[in-house]
TIVO-2410 file (N, C-alpha, C; in nm, 3 decimals):
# residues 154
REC num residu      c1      c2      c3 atome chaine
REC   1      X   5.841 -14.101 -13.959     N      A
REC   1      X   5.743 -14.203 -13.924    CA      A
REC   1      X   5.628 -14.134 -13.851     C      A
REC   2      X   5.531 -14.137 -13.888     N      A
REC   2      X   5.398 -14.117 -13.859    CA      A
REC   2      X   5.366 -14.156 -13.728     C      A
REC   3      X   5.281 -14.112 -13.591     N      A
REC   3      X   5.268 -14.089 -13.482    CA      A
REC   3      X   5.166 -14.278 -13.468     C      A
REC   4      X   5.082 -14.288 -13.611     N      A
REC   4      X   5.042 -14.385 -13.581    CA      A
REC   4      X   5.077 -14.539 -13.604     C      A
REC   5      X   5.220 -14.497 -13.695     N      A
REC   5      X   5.276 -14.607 -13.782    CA      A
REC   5      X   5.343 -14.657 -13.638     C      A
REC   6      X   5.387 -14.567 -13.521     N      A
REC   6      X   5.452 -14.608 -13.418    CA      A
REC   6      X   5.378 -14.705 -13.324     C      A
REC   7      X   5.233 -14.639 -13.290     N      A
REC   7      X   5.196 -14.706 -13.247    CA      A
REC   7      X   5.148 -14.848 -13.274     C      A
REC   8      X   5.103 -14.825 -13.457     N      A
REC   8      X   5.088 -15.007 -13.443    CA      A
REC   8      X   5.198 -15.076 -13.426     C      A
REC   9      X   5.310 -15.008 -13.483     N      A
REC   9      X   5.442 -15.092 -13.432    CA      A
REC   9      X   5.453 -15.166 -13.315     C      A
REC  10      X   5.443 -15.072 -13.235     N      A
REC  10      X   5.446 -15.125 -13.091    CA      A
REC  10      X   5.349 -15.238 -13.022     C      A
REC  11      X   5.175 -15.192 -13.085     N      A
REC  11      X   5.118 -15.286 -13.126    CA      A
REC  11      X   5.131 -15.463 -13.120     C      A
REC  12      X   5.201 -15.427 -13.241     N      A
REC  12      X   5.262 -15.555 -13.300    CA      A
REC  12      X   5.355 -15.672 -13.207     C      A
REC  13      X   5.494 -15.561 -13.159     N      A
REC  13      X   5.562 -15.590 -13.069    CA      A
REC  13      X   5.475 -15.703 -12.947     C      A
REC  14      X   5.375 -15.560 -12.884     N      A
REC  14      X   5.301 -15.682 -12.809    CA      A
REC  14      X   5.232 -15.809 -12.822     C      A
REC  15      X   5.215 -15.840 -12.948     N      A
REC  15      X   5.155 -15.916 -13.015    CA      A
REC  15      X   5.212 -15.991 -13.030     C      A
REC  16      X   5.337 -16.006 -13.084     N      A
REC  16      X   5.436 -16.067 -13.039    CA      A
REC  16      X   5.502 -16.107 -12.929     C      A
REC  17      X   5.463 -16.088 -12.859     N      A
REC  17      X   5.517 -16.134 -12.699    CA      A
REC  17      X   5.627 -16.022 -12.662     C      A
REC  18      X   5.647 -15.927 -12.728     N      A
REC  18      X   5.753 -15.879 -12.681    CA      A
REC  18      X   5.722 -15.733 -12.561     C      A
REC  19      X   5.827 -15.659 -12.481     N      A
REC  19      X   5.835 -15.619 -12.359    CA      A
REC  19      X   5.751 -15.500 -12.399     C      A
REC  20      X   5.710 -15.432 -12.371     N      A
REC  20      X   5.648 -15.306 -12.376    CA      A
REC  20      X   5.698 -15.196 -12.285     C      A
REC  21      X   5.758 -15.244 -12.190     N      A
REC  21      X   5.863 -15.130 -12.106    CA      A
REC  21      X   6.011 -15.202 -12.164     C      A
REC  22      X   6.143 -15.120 -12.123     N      A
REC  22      X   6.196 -15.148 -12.115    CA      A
REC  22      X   6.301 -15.019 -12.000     C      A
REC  23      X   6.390 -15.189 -11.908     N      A
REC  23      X   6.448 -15.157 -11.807    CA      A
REC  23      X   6.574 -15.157 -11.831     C      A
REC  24      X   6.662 -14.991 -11.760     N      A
REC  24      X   6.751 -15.032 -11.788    CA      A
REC  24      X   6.848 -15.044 -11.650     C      A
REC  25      X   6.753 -15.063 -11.555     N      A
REC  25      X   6.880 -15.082 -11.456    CA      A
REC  25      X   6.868 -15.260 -11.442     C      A
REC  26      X   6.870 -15.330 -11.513     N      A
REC  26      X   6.850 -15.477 -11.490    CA      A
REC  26      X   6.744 -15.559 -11.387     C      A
REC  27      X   6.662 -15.491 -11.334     N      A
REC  27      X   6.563 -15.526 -11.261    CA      A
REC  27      X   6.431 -15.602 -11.304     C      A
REC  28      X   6.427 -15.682 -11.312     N      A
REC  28      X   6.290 -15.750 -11.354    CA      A
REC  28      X   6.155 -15.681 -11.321     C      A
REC  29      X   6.068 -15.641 -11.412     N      A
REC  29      X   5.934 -15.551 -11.361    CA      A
REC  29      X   5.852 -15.647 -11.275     C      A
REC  30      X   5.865 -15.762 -11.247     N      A
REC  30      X   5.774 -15.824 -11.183    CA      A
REC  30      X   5.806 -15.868 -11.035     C      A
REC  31      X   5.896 -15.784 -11.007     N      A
REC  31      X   5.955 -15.783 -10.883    CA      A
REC  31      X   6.053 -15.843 -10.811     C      A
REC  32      X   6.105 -15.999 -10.909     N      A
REC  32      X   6.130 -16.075 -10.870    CA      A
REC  32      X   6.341 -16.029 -10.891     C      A
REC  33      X   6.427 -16.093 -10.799     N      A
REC  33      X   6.516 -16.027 -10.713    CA      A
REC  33      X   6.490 -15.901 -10.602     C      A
REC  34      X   6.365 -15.862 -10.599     N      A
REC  34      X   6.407 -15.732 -10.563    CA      A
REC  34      X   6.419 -15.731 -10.422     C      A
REC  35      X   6.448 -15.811 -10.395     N      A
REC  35      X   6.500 -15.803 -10.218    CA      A
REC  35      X   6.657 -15.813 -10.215     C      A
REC  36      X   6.692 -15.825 -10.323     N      A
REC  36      X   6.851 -15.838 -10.354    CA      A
REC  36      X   6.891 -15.717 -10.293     C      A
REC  37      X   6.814 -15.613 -10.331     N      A
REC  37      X   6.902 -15.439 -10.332    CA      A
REC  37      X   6.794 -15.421 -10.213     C      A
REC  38      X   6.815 -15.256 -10.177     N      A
REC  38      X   6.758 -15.175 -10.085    CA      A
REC  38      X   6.624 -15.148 -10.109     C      A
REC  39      X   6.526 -15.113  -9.997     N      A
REC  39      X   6.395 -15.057  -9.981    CA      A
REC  39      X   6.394 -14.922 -10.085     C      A
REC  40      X   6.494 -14.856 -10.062     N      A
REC  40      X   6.517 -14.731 -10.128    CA      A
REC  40      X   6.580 -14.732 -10.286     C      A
REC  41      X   6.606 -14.829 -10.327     N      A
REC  41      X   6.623 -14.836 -10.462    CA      A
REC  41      X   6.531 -14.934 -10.513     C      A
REC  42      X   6.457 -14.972 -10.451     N      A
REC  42      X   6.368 -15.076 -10.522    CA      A
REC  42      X   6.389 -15.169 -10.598     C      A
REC  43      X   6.544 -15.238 -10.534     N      A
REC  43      X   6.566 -15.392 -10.548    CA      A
REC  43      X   6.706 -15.346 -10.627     C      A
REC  44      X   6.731 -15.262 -10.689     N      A
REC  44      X   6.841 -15.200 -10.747    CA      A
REC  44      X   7.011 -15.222 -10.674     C      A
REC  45      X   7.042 -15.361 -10.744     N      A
REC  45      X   7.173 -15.395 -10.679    CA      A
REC  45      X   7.275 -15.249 -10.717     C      A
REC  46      X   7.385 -15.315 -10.641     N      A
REC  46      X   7.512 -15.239 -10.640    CA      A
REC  46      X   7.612 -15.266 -10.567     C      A
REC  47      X   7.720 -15.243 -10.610     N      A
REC  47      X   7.828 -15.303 -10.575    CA      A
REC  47      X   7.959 -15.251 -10.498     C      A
REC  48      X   8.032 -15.283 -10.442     N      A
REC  48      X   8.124 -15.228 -10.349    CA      A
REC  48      X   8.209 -15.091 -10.475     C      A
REC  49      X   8.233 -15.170 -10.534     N      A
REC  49      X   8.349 -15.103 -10.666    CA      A
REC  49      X   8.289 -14.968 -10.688     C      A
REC  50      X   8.129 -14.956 -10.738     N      A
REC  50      X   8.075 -14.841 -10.772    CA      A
REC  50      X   8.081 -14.764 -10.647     C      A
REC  51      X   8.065 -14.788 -10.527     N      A
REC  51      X   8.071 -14.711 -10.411    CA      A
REC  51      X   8.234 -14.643 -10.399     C      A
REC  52      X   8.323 -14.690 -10.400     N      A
REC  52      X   8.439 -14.683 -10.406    CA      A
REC  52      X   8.478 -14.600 -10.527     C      A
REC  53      X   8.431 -14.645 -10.672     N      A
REC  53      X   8.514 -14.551 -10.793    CA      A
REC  53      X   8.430 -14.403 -10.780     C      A
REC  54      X   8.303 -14.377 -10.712     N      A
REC  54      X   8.247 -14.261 -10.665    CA      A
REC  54      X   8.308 -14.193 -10.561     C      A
REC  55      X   8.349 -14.280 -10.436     N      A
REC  55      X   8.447 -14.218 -10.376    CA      A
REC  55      X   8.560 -14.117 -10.407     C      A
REC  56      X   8.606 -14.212 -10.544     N      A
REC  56      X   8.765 -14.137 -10.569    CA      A
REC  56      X   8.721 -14.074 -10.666     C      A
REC  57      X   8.630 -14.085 -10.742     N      A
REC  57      X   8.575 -13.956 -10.836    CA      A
REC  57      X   8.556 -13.821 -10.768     C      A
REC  58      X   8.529 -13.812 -10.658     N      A
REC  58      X   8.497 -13.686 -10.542    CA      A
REC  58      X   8.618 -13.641 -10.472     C      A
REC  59      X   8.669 -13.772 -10.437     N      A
REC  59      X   8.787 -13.708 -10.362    CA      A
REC  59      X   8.916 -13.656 -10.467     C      A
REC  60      X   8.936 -13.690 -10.605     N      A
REC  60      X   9.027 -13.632 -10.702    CA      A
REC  60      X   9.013 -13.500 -10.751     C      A
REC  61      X   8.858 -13.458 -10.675     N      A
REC  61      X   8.840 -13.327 -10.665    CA      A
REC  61      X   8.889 -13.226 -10.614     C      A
REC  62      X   8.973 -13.282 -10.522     N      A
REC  62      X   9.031 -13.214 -10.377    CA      A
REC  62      X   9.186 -13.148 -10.448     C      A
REC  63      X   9.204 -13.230 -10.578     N      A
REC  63      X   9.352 -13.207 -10.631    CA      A
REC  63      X   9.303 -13.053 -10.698     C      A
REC  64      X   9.221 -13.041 -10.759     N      A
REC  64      X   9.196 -12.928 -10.853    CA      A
REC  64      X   9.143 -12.867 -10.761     C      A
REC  65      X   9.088 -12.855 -10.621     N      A
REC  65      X   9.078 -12.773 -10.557    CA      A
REC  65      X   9.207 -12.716 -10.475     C      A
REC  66      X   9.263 -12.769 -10.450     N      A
REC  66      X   9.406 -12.758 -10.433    CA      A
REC  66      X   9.486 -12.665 -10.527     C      A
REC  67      X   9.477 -12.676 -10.649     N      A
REC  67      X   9.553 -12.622 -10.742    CA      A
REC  67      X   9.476 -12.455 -10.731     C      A
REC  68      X   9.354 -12.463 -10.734     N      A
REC  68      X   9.256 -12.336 -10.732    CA      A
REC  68      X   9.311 -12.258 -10.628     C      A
REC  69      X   9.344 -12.307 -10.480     N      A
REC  69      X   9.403 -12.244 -10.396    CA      A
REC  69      X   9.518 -12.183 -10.412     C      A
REC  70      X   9.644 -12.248 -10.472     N      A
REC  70      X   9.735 -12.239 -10.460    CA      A
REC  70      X   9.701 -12.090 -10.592     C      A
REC  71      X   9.672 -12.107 -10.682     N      A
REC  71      X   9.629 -12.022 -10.762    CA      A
REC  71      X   9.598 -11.893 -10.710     C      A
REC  72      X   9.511 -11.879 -10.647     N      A
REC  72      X   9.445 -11.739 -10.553    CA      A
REC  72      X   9.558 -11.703 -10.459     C      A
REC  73      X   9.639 -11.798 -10.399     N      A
REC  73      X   9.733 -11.750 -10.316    CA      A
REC  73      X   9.873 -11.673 -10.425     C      A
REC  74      X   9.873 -11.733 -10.520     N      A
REC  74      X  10.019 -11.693 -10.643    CA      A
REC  74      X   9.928 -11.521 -10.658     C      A
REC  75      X   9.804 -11.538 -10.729     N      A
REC  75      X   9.783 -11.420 -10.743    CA      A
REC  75      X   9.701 -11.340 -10.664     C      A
REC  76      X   9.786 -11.315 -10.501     N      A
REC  76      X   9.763 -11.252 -10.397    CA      A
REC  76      X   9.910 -11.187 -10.379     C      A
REC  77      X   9.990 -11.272 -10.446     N      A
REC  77      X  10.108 -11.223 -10.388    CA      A
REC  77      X  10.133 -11.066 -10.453     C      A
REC  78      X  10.230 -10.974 -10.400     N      A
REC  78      X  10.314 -10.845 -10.465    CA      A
REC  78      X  10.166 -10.760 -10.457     C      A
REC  79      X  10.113 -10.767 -10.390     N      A
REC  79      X   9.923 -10.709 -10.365    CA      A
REC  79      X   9.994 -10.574 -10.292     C      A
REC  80      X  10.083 -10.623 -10.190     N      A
REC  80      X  10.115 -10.445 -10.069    CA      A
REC  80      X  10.039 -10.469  -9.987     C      A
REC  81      X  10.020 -10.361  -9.911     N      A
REC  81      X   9.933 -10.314  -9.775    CA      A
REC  81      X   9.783 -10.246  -9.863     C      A
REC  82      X   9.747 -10.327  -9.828     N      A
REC  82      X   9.593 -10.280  -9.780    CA      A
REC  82      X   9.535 -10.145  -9.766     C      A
REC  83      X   9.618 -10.069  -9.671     N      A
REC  83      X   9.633  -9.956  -9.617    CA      A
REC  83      X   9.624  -9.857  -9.674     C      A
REC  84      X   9.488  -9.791  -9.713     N      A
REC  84      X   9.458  -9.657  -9.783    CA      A
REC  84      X   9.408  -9.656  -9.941     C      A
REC  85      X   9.415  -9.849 -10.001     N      A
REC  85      X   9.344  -9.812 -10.088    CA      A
REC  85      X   9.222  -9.909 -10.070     C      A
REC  86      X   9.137  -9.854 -10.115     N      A
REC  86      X   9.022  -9.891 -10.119    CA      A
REC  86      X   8.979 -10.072 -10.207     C      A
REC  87      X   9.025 -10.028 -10.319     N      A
REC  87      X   9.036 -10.134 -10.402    CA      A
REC  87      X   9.132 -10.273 -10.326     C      A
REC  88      X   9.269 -10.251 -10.304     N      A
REC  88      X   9.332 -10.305 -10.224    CA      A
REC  88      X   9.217 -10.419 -10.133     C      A
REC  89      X   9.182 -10.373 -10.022     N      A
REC  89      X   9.089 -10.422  -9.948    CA      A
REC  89      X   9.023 -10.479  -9.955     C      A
REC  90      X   8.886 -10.423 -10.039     N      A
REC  90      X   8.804 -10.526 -10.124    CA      A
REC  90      X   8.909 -10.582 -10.147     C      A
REC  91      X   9.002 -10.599 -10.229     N      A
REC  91      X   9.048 -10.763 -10.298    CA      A
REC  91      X   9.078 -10.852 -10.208     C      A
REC  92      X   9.140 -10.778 -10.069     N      A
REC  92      X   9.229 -10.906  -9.961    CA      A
REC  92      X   9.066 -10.963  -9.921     C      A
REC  93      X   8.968 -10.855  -9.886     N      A
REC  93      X   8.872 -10.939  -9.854    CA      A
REC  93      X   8.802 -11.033  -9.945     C      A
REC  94      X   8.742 -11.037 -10.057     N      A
REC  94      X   8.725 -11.113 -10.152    CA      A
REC  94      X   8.814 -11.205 -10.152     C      A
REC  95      X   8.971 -11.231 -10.150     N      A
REC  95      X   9.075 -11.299 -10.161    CA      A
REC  95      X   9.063 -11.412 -10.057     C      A
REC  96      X   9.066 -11.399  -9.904     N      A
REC  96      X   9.038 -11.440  -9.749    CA      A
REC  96      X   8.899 -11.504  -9.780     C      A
REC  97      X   8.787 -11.439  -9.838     N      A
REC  97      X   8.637 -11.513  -9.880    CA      A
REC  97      X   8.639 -11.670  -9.928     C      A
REC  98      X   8.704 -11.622 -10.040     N      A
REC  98      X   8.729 -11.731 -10.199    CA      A
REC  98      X   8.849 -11.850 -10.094     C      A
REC  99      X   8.931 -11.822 -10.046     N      A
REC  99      X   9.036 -11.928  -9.986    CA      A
REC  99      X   8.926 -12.005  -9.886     C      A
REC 100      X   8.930 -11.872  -9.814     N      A
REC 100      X   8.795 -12.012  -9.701    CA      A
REC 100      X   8.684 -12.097  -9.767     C      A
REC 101      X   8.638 -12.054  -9.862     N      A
REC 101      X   8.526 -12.125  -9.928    CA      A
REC 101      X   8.594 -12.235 -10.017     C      A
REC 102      X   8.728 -12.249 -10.072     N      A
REC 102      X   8.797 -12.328 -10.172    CA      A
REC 102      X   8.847 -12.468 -10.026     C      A
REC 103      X   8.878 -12.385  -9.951     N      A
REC 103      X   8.885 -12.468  -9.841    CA      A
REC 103      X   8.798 -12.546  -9.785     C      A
REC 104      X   8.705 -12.484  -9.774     N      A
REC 104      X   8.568 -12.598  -9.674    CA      A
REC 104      X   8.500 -12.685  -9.815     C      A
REC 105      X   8.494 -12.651  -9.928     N      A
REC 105      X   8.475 -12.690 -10.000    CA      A
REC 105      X   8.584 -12.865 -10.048     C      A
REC 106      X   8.684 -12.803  -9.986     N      A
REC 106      X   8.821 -12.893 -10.073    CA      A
REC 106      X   8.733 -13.021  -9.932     C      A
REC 107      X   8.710 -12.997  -9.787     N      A
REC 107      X   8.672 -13.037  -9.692    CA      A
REC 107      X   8.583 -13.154  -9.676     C      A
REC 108      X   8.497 -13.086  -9.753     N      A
REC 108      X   8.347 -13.108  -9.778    CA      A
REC 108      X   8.383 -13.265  -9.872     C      A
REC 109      X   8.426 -13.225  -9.981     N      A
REC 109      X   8.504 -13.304 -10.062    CA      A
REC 109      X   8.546 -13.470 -10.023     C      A
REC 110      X   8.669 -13.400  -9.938     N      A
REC 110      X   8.721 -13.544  -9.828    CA      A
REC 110      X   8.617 -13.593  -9.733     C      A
REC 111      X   8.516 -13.518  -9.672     N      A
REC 111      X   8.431 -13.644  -9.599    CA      A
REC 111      X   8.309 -13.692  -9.673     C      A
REC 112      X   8.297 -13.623  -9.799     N      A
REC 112      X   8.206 -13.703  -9.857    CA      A
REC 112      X   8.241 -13.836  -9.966     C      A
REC 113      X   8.394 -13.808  -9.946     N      A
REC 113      X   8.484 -13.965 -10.022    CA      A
REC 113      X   8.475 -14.038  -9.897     C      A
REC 114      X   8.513 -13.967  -9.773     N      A
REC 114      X   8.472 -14.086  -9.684    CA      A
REC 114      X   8.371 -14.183  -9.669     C      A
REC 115      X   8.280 -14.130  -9.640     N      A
REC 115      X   8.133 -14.166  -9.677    CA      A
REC 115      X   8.078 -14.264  -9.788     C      A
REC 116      X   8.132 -14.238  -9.893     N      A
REC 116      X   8.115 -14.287  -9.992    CA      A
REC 116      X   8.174 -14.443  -9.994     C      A
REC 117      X   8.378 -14.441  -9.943     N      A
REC 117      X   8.442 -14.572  -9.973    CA      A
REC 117      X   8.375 -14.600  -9.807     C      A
REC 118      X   8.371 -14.510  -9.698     N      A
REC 118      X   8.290 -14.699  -9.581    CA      A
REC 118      X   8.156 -14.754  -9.637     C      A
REC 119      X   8.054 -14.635  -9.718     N      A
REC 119      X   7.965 -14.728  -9.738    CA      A
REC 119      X   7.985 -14.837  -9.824     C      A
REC 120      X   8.112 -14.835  -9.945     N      A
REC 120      X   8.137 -14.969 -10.032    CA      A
REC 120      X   8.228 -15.037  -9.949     C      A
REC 121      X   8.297 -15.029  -9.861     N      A
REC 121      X   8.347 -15.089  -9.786    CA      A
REC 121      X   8.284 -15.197  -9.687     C      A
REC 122      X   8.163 -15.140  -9.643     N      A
REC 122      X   8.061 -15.179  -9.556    CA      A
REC 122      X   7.934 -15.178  -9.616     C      A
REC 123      X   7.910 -15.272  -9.703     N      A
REC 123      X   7.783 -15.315  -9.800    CA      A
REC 123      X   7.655 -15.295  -9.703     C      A
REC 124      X   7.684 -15.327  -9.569     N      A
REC 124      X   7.583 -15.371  -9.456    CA      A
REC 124      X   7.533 -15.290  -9.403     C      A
REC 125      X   7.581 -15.161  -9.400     N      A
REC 125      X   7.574 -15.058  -9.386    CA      A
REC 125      X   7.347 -15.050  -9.456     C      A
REC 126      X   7.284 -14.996  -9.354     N      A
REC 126      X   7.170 -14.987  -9.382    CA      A
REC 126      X   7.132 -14.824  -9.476     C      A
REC 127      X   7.034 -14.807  -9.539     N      A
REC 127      X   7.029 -14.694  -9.609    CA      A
REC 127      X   7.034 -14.590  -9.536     C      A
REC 128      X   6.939 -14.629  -9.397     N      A
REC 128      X   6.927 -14.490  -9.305    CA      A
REC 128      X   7.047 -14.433  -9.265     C      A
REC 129      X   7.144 -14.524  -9.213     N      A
REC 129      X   7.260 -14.507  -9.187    CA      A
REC 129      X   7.356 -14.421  -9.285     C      A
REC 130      X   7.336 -14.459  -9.401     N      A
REC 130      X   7.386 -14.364  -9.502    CA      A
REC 130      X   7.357 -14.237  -9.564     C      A
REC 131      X   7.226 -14.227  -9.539     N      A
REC 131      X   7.157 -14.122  -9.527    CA      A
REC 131      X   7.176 -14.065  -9.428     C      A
REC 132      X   7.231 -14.071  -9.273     N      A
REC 132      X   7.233 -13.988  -9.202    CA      A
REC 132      X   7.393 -13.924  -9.224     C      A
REC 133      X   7.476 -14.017  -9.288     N      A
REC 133      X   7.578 -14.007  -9.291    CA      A
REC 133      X   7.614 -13.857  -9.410     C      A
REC 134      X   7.523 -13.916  -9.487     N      A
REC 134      X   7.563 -13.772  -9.610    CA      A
REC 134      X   7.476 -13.633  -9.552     C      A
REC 135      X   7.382 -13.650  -9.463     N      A
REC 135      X   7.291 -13.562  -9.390    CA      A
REC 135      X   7.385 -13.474  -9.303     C      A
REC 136      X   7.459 -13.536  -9.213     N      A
REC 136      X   7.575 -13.503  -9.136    CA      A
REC 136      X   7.692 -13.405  -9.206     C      A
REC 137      X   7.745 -13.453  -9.285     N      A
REC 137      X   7.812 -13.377  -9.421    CA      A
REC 137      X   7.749 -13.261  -9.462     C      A
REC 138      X   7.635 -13.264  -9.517     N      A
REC 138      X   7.530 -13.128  -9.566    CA      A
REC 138      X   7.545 -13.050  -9.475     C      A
REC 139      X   7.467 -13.093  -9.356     N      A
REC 139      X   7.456 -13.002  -9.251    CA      A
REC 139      X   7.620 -12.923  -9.208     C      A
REC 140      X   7.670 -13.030  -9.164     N      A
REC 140      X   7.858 -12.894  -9.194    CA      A
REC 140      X   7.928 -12.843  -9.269     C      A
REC 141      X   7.885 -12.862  -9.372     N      A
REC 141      X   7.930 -12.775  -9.503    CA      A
REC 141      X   7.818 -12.714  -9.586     C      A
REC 142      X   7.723 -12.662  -9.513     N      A
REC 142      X   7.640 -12.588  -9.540    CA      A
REC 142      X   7.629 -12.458  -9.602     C      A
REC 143      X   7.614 -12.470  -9.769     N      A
REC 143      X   7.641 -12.344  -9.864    CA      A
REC 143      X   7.579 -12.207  -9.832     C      A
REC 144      X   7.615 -12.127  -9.836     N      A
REC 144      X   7.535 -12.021  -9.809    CA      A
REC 144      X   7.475 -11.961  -9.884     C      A
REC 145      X   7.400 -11.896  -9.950     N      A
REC 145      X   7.277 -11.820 -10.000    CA      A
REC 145      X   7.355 -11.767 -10.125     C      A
REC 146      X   7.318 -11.733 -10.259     N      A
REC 146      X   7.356 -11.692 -10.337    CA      A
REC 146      X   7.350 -11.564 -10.313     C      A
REC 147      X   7.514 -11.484 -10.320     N      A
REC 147      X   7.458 -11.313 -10.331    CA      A
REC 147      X   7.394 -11.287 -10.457     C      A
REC 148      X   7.285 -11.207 -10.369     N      A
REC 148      X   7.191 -11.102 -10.456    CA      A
REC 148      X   7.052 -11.215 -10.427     C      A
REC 149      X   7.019 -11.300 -10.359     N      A
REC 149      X   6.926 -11.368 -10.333    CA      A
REC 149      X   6.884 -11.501 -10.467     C      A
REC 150      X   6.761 -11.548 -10.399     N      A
REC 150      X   6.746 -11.674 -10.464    CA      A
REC 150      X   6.725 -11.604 -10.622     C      A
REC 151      X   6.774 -11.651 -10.720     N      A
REC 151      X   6.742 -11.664 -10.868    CA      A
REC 151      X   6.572 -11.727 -10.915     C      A
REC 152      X   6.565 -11.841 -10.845     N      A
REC 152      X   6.470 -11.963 -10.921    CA      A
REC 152      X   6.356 -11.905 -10.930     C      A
REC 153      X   6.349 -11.702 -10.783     N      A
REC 153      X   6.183 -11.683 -10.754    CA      A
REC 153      X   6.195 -11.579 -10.830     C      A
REC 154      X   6.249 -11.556 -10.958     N      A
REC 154      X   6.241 -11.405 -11.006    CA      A
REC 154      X   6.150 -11.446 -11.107     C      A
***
């Protein structure tokens, strides 16, 4: 179809009375509900359930992080002492790295399911409030720097 066959199409459409945008989060373009939802979604309802099945979408994370651990710990085991080889070492350290990070990660995990089921729990809960809440989270589980530096500035 031809670039202009589209446009009279559309054309037409209007000509017809019909929408020329179309929405798909259910919001009326003319504003009307939009005090239903938040300042910050711009009228964009939502519901306890979605707050909640996001919750446990995050926190079922914690199982496969779990398993990842237990994983690194199986193949840590029959390793020996440390002691005189080189290689050895590097690995316990790399090994001790990867556990703490599978850990604060698994962490990170559980208080951001928290977060997630009080805010569907607590509809009333204001945006700022929730925003400070996932702000709080960031800030203590704060990723550290990619080794070998940022990628995005090469």
């Amino acid at each position: 179809m031809a670039w202009d066959e589209w446009e009279q199409l559309k054309a037409d459409a209007v000509a017809r009375g019909g929408a020329t945008r179309m929405q798909i989060n259910g919001v009326p373009s003319d504003g009307a509900n939009a005090s239903a939802g938040s300042e910050v979604t711009g009228g964009l309802k939502t519901t306890k359930a979605a707050w909640v099945k996001a919750g446990v979408g995050v926190g079922d994370q914690r199982e496969g992080l779990g398993k990842a651990l237990t994983a690194l710990s199986e193949g840590q085991k029959g390793l020996g002492p440390a002691e005189g080889c080189l290689t050895a070492a590097a690995q316990d350290k790399v090994h001790a790295s990867w556990a703490r990070y599978v850990r604060d990660l698994s962490e990170k995990c559980g208080a951001l399911q928290e977060v997630l089921d009080q805010t569907g729990h607590d509809l009333l809960r204001t945006d700022k409030t929730v925003t400070a809440a996932l702000e709080r989270v960031q800030s203590k589980y704060q990723d550290t720097p990619a080794v070998g530096g940022d990628s995005r500035n090469r």
